[in-house]
N, C-alpha and C positions, 0 to 999 in steps of 0.2 A: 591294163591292156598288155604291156609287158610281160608278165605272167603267163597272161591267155595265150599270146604269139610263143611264149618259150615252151609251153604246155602243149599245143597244136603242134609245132613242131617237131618235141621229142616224137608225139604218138606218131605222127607219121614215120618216124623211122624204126619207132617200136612196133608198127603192125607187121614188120617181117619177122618177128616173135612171137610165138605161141603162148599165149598166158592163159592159164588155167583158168577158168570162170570162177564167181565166186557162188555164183547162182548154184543153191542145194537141193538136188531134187529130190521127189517125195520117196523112191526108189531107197535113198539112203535113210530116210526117219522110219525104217520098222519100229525102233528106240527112239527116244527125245536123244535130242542134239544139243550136247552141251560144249559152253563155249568158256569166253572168259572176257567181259569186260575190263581193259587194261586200267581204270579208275585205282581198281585193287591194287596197283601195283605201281601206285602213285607214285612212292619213292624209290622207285628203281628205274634207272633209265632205259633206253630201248634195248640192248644186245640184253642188260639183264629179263627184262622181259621176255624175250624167245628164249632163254637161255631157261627161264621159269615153264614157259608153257610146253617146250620138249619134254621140260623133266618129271611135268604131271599131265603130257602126252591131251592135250587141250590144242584141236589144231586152229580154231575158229574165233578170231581175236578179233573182240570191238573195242578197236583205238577211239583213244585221246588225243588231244593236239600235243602234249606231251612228250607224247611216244611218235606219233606221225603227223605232222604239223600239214593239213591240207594246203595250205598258202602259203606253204615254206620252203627255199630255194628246189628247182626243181633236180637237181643234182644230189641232195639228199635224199625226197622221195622216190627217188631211182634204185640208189645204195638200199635203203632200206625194207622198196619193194623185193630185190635179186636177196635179201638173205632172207627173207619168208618164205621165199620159194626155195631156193636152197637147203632151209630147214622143216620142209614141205608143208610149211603156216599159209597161213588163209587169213587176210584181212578183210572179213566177211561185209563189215559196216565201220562209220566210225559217229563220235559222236560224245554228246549232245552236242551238234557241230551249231557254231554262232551264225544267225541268218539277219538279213539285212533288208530292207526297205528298198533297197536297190537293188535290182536285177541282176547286172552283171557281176555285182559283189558275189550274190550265191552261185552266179555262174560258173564260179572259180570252182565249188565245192563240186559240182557237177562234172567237172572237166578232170578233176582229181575221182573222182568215185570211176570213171570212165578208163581210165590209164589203169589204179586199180586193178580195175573188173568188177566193182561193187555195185551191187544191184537194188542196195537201201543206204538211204541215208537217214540217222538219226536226228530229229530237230525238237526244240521248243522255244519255238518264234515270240518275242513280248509285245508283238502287233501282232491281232489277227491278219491286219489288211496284207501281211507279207506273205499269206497264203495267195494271194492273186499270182504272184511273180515265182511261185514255187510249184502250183499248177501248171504254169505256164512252162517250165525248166521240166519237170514229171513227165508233162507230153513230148516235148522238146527230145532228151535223150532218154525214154522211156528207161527210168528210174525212182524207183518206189524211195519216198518217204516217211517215216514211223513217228509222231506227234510222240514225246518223253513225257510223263507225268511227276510231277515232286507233290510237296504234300497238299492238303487237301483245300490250302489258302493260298496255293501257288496258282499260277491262271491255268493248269491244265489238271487241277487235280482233282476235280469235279469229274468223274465218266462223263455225264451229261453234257457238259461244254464241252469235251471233245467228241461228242458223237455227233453236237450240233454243227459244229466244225466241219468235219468229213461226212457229213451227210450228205450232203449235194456236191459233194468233189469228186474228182475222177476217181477210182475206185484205187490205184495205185496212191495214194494218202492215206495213210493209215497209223497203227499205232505201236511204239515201243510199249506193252506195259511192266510199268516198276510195281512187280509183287509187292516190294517193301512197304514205298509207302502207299501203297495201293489198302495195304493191312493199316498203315495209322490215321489214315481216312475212316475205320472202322468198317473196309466194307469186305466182301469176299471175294477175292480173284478170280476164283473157277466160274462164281456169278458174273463179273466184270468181263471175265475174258468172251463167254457165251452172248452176254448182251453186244458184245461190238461186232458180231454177225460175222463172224470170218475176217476183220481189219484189222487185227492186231498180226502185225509181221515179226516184231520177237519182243521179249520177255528179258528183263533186267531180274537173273533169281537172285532173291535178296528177303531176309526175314528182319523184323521189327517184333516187337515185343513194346506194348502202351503203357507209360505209366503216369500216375498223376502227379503233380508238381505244384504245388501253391495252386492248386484250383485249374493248373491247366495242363491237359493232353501231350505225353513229352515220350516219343520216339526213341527208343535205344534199339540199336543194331545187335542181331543176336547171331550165333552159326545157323546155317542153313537147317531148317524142320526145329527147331529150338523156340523158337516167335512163334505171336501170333497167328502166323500167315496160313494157315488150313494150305500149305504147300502142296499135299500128299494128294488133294482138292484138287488142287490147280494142276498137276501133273494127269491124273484121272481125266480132267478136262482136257488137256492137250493130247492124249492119248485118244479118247473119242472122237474127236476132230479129226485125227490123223495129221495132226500141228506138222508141218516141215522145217519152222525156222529154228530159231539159236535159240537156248535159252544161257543168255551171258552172267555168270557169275560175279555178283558185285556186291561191296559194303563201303559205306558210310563211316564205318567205325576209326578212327585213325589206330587204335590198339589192332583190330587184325591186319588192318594195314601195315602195320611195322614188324607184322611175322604173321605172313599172307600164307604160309603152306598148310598147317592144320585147317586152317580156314578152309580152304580152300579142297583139300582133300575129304574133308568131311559134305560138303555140298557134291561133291564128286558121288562118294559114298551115297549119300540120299537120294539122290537120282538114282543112280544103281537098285537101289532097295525099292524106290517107291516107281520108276517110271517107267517099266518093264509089261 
């Protein structure tokens, strides 16, 4: 409760500041929107992060707790909000943010996305039943949530269970999808993304490439359009939609992790080429 009091507080002194929204409207996606999931960029800490996405001119960043700790003194995410704006960065979402059983626990995540100006929040709950208090926060300060999928024995890597999920919830529940391992599920994005009927609010782009291992199905991280992932598909789809959200650049790999710019510039490049 501390928190919430010191949180409530700043904002009211902060609503005599003008903060940019983070809200993307469809006016700006004539092109897919691409972003950068800060995961990539695990081992470098925040200033080098902005310091990375100025310089590959990526304004749309989805934090980590890492990089921006939602429930972390609130005098840091102040500092931290004023140099994204300063370097005219956008922390559009963050995430895979940890949810809780308890209400006001996630309410904390709510009240950070709020100060923000983030209009999604990333989650993957290991209780369904924490969808009840996340609905409830969703209507609360109307803000969309995106269910994260991992692979295909993870509890959301099934399309199915999470359509079963967000089926009967308020429409603002919806879906992060991970390209990645959405590919080492063995199924097709462009088909994934179409079946979830317009609830997928952004995209983890990420390639995988399947191989077998002692008799079992074994996931390697590859450059973006490299994998499996029928990407070029999935872009095709998001272009016939007229998709308006992020799609954030991320790997798994800890090798492009420890020299994120080729990486990274080459998924740049692929969109370029395929998402036009």
């Amino acid at each position: 409760m501390k928190f919430l009091k010191q949180l409530l507080l700043f904002l009211t002194v902060a609503a005599s500041f003008e903060f940019a929204s983070t809200e993307i409207s469809r006016t700006q996606a004539q092109d897919l929107i691409v972003g950068l999931q800060t995961y990539t960029l695990r081992n470098m800490e925040f200033d080098q992060v902005v310091e990375f996405a100025v310089k590959h001119k990526l304004k749309y960043l989805q934090t980590t707790d890492k990089h921006i700790d939602p429930k972390g003194p609130l005098q840091e995410i102040k500092r931290k909000k004023e140099v994204l704006d300063k370097h005219g960065l956008v922390c559009y979402t963050f995430g895979v943010a940890a949810t809780s059983i308890d209400k006001e626990e996630n309410r904390k995540l709510f009240e950070f996305a709020k100060f923000m100006g983030i209009k999604l929040i990333v989650v993957e709950p290991n209780d369904f039943k924490i969808f009840d208090n996340l609905e409830e926060l969703v209507k609360e300060y109307d803000i969309k949530i995106a269910i994260h999928n991992h692979g295909i024995k993870s509890l959301y890597g099934n399309p199915l269970v999470v359509q079963k999920v967000i089926q009967h919830r308020d429409p603002r529940i919806g879906v992060c999808l991970d390209a990645g391992w959405i590919t080492s599920a063995g199924l097709d994005a462009a088909k994934v993304f179409a079946d979830y009927k317009g609830r997928v609010f952004d995209v983890h782009l990420k390639d995988k490439r399947v191989e077998k291992s002692q008799g079992d199905d074994v996931a390697i991280d590859t450059k973006i359009g490299e994998g499996h992932g029928k990407l070029k598909g999935l872009l095709q789809a998001l272009m016939k939609a007229k998709w308006n959200g992020v799609m954030a650049i991320e790997t798994d790999s800890p090798i492009f992790a420890n020299s994120p710019s080729d990486f990274v510039d080459g998924a740049i490049q692929f969109v370029k080429e395929n998402g036009r």
